[in-house]
N, C-alpha and C positions, 0 to 999 in steps of 0.2 A: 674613460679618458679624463685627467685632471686637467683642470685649467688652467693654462699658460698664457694668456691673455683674454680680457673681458670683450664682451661687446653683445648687445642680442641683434637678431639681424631676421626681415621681414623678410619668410623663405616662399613667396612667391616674388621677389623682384628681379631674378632675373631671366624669366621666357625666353625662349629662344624668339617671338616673331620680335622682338624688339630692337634686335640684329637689325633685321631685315627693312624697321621703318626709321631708320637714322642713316647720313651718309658718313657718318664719322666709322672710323674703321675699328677704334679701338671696342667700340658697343659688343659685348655677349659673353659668354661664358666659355673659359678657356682652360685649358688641362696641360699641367706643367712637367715632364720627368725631367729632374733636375742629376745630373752624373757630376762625379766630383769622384775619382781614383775610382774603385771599383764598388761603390755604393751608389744607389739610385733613389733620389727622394722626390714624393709627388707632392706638387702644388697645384692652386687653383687660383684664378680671378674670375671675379662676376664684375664686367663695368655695366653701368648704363647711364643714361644722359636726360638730363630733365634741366630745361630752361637753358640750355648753352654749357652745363655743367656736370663733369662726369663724376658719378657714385660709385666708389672703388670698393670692394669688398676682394679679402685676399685669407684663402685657406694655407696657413704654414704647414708642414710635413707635421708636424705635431699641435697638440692644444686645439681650440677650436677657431672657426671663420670669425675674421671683423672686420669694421669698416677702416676703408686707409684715410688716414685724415689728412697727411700729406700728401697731396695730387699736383703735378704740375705737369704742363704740356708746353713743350720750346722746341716751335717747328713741326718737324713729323716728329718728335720722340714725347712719350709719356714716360714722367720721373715719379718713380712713387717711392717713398721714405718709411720705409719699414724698420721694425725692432733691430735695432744695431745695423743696418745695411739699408742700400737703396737697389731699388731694379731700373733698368733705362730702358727702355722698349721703342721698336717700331712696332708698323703693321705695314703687313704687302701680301699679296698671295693669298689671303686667307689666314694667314697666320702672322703668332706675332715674336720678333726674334730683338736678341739685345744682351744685356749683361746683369749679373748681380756682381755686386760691389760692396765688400765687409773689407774697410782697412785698403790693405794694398792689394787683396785680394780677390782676382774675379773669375766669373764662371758663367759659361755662354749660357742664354736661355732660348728654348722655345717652346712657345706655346700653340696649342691646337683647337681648332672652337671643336668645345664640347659638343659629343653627337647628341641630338633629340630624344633618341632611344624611343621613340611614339610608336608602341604596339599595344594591339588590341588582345585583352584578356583573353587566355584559352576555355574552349567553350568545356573541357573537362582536365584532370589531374590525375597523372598515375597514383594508383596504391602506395600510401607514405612507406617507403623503406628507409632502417635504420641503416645514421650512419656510423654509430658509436654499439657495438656488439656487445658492453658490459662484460665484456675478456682481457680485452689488451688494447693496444694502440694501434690496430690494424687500421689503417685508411686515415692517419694523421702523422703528422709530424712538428719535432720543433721547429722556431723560426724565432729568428731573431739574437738567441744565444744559446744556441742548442746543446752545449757542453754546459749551460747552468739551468737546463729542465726539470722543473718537479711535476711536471705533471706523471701521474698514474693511475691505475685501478684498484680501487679498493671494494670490497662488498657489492661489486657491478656498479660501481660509480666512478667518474671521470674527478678527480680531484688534481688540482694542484695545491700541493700543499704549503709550499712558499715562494715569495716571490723570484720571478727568474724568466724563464720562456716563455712566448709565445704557443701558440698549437696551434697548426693549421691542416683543414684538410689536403687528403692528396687530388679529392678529384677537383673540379670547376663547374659550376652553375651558371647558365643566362637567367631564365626565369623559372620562378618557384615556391613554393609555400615549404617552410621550416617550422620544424616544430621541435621546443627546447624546453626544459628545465630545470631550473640552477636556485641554487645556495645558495645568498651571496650571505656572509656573516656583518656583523656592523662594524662599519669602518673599510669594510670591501670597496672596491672601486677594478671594475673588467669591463669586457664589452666584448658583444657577439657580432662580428662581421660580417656583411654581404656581400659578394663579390668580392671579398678582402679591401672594398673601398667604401661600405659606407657602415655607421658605429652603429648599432643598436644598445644603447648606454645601459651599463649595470651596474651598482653603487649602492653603498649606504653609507655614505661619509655625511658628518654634519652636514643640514640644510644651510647653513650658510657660508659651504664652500661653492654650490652650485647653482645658479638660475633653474629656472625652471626646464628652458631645453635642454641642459647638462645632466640633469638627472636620470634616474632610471626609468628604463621606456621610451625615452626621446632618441630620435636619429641627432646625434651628439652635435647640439650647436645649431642644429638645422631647421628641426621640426621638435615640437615640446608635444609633450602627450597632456593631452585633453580629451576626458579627465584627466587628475593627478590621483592614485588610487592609495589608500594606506597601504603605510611602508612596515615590511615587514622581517626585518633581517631577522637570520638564522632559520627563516621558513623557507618547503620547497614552491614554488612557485609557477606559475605556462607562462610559457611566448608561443605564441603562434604567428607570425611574418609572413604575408605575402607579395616577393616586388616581381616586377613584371614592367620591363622596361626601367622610368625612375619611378615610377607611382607604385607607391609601401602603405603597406596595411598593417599595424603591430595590435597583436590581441594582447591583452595581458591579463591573465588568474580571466579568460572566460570574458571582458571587456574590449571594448575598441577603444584604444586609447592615443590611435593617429587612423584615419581612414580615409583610403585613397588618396596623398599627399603627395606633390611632388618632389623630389629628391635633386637641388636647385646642382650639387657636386660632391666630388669627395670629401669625407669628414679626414680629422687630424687620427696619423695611424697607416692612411690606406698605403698597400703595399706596392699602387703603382696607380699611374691617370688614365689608361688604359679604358675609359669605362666603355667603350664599346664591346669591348672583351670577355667572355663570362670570367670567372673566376672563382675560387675558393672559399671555404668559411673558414672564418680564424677568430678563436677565440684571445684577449688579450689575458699573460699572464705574470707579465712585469711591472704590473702593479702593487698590486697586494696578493697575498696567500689565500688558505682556509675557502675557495669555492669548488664547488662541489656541483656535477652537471650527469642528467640521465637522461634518457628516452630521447634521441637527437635523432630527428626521421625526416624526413625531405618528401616532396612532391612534385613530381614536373610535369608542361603540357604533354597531353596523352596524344598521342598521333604523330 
């Protein structure tokens, strides 16, 4: 995912008990599907409140999370001043409702506090089964602009060859261990999806288009992988992934390079805020071309 706006952002601050020890309403983490004609784009706020003062962090449908620096609160509405547009918000019920505002133009919101998703690791994992058969595009599809698809099979390989569609699985996943590995050539820029809402970043664009959580390996914007491991475009490479709940584990070439982390919400991309939901893997491919992806096999709780 390329960068659409800067910001790094401390991916434990927003807990769910933190809700729960403030009487301010707006406090926790909240999940946006925004409709506008017949398109649905997901957002996210993380508030939280330290010394009388709320810390606004805001996931746009694309690019990654930053912090909102315009914050204001008049009465029960929180006004928060975003790139070209402001959001007006209440809170009641649990939830929080109101307007975005670009120009003359507006469009209702609501927001839902994100679920906890707090489950405990399955004590076993079925037998990894492939989901990519190195034949065809059986158990995938476009998404996104499926009349400008290149993705295909070549020599048992999942390639797209230039930039254009997305590709997403047909089935949906709650919790699971994936296992993937990809090409990416220098100057690539993709990203492996979980649930279709969070990035697992892939890339090899100059280091000084991306921070460190932006890079490859990182839950995009979220969580940076540490280590940082040499880069190695036009080589093939492992992922090994396992979330379960929001807590993600990414291997990379045989490395832990995020373990056990919390996944604070959806990164820029997700296909819906849904995260109680299982959902699909999608790989991004309206970035860049020339990646190349084999041996794609999944693992879920056994029982």
């Amino acid at each position: 995912m390329r960068m659409l706006i800067g910001g790094l952002i401390a991916v434990s601050a927003f807990l769910a008990p933190a809700r729960a020890q403030t009487q301010n309403p707006f406090v926790g983490r909240w999940d946006f599907n925004i409709t506008t004609g017949t398109t649905t784009r997901a957002c996210w706020l993380g508030v939280t409140e330290k010394d009388g003062k709320l810390d606004v962090w805001f996931q746009p449908t694309g690019g990654n999370v930053y912090e909102v620096k315009d914050v204001k609160t008049e009465g029960s509405h929180l006004i928060l001043g975003l790139s070209e547009m402001t959001w007006d918000l209440e809170a009641s019920g649990g939830k929080l409702t109101g307007v975005q505002k670009r120009g003359s133009n507006t469009v209702a919101l609501t927001g839902l506090s994100s679920p906890p998703l707090k489950r405990s690791a399955p004590k076993a994992w079925t037998t990894p089964e492939p989901l990519f058969n190195g034949k065809d595009l059986e158990g995938w599809e476009p998404l996104g602009n499926p009349a400008n698809s290149h993705w295909t099979v070549q020599d048992g390989l999942l390639v797209n060859q230039s930039r254009g569609a997305n590709l997403k699985s047909t089935r949906k996943f709650e919790d699971f261990k994936v296992h993937y590995e990809v090409n990416c050539p220098e100057g690539g820029n993709s990203g492996f999806y979980l649930r279709g809402r969070y990035e697992v970043q892939i890339e090899y664009e100059p280091l000084k288009e991306n921070p460190v959580e932006r890079r490859i390996g990182s839950v995009y914007g979220r969580i940076a992988p540490n280590p940082e491991l040499p880069r190695t475009p036009g080589q093939w490479e492992t992922f090994d992934v396992t979330l379960v709940g929001r807590i993600v584990t990414v291997v990379r070439n045989g490395v832990t390079i995020i373990d056990h982390k919390e996944i604070d919400g959806i990164t820029g991309g997700a296909l819906d805020a849904n995260e109680g939901e299982p959902g699909p893997f999608y790989i991004q491919g309206d970035h860049t071309g020339g990646l190349k992806f084999r041996n794609i096999t999944v693992s879920v709780p056994k029982g």
